[in-house]
Structure formats: C-alpha cells, structure tokens
C-alpha positions in Angstrom: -32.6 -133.9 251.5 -35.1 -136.0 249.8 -37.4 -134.9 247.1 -40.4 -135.5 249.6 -38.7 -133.3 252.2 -37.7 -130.7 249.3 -41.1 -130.0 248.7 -42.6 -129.7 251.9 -39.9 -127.3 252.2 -41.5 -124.7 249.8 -45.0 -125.3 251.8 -45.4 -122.1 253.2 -43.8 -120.3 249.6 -46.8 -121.3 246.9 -44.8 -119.5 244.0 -41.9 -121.2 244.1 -43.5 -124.5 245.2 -45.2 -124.5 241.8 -42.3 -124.1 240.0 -40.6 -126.5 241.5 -43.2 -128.8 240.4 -44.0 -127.0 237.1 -39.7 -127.9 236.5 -40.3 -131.9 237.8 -42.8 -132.4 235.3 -41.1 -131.2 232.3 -37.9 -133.0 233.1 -40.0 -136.2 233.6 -41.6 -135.5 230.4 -38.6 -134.6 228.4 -37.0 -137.8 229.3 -40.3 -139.7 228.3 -40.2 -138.4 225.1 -36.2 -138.9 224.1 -36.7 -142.3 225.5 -39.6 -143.2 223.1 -37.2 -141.6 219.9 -34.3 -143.4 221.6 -36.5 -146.7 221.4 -38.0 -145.7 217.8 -41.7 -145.8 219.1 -44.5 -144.0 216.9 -47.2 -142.6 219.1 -50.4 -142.2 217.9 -54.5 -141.5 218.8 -57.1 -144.7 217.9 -60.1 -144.1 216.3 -62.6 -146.3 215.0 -64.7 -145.1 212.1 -67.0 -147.1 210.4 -65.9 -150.4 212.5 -62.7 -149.6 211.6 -59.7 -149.1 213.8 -57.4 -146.3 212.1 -54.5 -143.8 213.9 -53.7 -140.4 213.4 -50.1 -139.2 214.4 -50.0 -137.8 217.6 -48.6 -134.0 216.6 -51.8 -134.4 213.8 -54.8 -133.9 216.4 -54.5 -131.0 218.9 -57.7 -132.3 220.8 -60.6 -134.2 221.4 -64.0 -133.2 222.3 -67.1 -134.5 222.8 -69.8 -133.5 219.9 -70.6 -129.7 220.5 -74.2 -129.4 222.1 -74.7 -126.6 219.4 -74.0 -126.4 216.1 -74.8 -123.5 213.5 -75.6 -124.8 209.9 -73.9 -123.3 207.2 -75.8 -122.0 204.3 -75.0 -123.6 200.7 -72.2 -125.8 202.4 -71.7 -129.7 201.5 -74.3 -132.3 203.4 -70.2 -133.3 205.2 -69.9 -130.3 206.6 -72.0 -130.1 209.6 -71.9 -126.8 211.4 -69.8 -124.1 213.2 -69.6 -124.5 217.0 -68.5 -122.0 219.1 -65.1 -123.3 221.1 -63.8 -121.3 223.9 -64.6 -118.9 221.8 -63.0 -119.5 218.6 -65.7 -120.6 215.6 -64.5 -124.4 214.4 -65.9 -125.9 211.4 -67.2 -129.6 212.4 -67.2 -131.9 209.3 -69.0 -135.7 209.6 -65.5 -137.2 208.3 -67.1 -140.7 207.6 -69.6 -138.6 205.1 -66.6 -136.7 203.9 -65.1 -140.3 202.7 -68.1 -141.6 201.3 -68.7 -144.1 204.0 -72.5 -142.6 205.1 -73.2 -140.2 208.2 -72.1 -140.8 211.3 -74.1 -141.8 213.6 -73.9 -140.2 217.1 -74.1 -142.0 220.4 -72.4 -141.3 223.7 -69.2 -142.3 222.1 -68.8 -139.9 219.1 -66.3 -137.4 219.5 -64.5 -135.0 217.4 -60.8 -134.9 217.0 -59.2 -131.3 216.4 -57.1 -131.4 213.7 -53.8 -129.8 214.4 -53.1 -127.1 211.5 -52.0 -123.4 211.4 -54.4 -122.6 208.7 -57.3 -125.0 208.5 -59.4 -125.2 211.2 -61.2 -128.2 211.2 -63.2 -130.5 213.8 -63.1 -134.2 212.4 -66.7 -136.1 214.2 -65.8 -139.8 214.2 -67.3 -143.2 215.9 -65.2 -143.4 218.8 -61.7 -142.2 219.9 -59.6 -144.7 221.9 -56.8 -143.2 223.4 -53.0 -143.4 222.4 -51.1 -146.4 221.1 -47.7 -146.6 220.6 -46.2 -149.3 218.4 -42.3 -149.9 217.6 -41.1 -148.6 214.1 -40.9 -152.2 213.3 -44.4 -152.5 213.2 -45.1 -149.8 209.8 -45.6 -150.7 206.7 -46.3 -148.5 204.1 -48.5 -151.0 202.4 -51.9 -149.6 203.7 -54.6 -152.0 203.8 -58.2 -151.6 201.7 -60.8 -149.9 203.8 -64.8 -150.1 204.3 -64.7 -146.0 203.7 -62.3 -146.3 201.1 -59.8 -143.4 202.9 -56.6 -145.3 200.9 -55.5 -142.0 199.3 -55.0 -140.3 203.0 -53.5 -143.3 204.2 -49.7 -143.2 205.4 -49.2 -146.7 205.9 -50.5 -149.4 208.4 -49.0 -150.4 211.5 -49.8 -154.4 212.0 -49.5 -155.9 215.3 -50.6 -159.5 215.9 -54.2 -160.1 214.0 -54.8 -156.4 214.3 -53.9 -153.7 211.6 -53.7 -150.2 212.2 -54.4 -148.1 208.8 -52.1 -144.6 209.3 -55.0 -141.7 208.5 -52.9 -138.5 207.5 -55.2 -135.6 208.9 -52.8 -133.1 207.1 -53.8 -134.6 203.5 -57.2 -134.9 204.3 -57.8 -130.9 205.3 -55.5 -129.7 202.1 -57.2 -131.9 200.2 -59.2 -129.3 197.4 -62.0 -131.9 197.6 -62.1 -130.7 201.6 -61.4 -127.2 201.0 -63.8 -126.7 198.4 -66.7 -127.5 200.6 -69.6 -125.4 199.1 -72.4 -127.7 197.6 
C-alpha cells in the first residue's frame, strides 16, 4: 500500500490520522537533523544589527517576534532596557541590544524584530535591525578569529563563520544575558 493510499485510509478516523502524520514528521525531522551532524553543518539565525550581518546559534533564540505593540517602561531601569510586554501571557523584558552594545538606539521600521533569547533563567527579548532567517554553513567555514565590529560586540563573539566575501561574526546570546553588565540593568 502506498503512503498516499495509507493515509486516505485513516480518512474517516481523525485521531489516528493525526498521528500518523504527527509520527511522519518527526521521522522526517529526525533524519534532517542527524544528517546535518553527520555532514558537520552549524545552523544558525541571521541578524543584521547596525549594517552588520551576525548569527546566533540556533538552540540560543527560542523565537522571533515582531516589536510588541505595547510596552510598559520600567521605572529607574537603564535607557537599553526598553519595557515589559506582555507575551501570551508571560511578562518579557525587551532590551534595545544595539544600545546595550554601545552602538546607539535602534531604530524601528517594519523590519525590526525581537529575537527571544533561549534561557531557563533570564528572560530576555533582544530588539535588533532585521532578522534573516537560518543559515547553515559547514564546520569548515568557523574560525574562532572573530572579526572587529561597528558595535564593538567582540567580547560576546564566538567566532566568525566566513564564506566567500561575506563574514558571519558568531554572537553568543548566552554571554550576553549573564553578562553582570546585562543583569545589573538599574540606571
């Protein structure tokens, strides 16, 4: 029996038809991913910040939002930090990460976003210019040498990845939210 046929079988049973589905795509996307360790591929999210292209390791960023429509100013708090917003329920702090670097506010436009930074005990909404998508690059591409930058983010930096004329600076998120300079955000 095909796989076509298998599922048109479990039409008229929504449950199991689900799970049938629900079992594909994990076994599709558990191959993916043993595949891209078999292959030593590094996957990551592109950001550009300040005309800057950087990455941030995939497992570092849990999402990415658009900037929250409402955000509550925090009393006696650094100029970085730029508000609480309320996401599905849960209060996130939102902190201007260009300003945090030294590198001047943000500015917002339709393209601004805010990457979610992926950490049991820090929570922490990272605004930057733009957000790009993934990129995945082969372990051959790294270097740990990681290149000067116009916000000058070298101590968070993990290395570079360099492909062609571009380069790829490595931004730890991690290093950034432990930082004390981060943590100890009241003016």
């Amino acid at each position: 029996m095909s796989q076509s046929a298998a599922l048109k079988s479990l039409r008229d049973r929504p449950f199991e038809l689900l799970a049938e589905l629900e079992r594909r795509g994990r076994a599709v996307t558990a191959s993916g991913a043993s595949d891209a360790a078999q292959a030593g591929e590094w996957v990551g999210v592109a950001l550009r910040m300040a005309g800057e292209l950087y990455l941030v390791a995939r497992e570092e960023a849990r999402e990415v939002l658009g900037v929250p429509s409402s955000l509550t100013r925090v009393p006696g708090a650094k100029s970085w930090i730029l508000g609480l917003a309320n996401v599905r329920g849960q209060l996130l702090p939102v902190i201007d990460l260009r300003a945090y670097l030294g590198g001047g506010p943000t500015p917002t436009s339709r393209n601004t976003r805010v990457v979610i930074v992926n950490h049991r005990e820090i929570p922490a909404g990272l605004m930057v210019d733009e957000v790009l998508g993934f990129r995945r690059f082969a372990d051959a591409e790294f270097s740990a040498q990681a290149p000067p930058t116009i916000v000058h983010c070298e101590r968070y930096l993990a290395g570079v990845f360099r492909r062609g004329n571009e380069q790829w600076p490595v931004l730890g998120l991690r290093s950034v939210v432990e930082d004390p300079a981060f943590t100890g955000a009241a003016a």
